[in-house]
C-alpha positions in Angstrom: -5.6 19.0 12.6 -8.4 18.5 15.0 -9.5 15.3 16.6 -12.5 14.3 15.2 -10.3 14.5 11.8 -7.7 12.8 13.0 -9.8 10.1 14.7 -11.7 9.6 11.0 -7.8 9.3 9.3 -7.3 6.1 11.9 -10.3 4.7 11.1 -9.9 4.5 7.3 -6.3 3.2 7.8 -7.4 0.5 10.5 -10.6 -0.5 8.0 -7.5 -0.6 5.4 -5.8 -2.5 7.2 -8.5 -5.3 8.2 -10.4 -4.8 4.4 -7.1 -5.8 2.9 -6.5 -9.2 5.1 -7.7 -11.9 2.4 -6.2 -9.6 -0.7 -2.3 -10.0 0.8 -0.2 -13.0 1.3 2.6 -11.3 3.8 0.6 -11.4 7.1 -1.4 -14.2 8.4 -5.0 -13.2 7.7 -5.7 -13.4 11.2 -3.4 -11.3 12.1 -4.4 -9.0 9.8 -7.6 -8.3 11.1 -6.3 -8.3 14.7 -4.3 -5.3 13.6 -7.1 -3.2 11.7 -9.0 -3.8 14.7 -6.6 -2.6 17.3 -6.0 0.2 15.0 -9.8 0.5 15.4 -9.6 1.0 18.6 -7.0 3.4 18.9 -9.3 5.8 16.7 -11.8 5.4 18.7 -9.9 6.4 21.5 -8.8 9.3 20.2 -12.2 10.5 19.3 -13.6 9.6 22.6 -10.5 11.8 23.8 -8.9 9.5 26.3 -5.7 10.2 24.1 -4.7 13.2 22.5 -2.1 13.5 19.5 
C-alpha cells in the first residue's frame, strides 16, 4: 500500500472519528473531536512523509 493511500485511509477514520462526536454517548464530545483531529494529523504526517508505515 503506498502512502498517499494510506494517508487517505487515516483521514477518513480521523473525520470518522470527529463526524461521529455528537452521534455517541461513550466519549465526551470534546474528546471526541480532540481525537479525530489528532488522528488528522497523523495522516497528514504520513502524507507529508515525515513518518513512514
Amino acid at each position: 500500500m503506498n502512502q498517499n493511500w494510506s494517508a487517505f485511509l487515516i483521514g477518513i477514520v480521523g473525520a470518522t472519528i470527529t463526524l461521529s462526536a455528537y452521534s455517541q454517548t461513550l466519549v465526551n464530545p470534546t474528546q471526541c473531536i480532540t481525537v479525530g483531529l489528532l488522528v488528522l494529523m497523523f495522516g497528514l504526517l504520513v502524507r507529508e512523509g515525515f513518518i513512514s508505515l
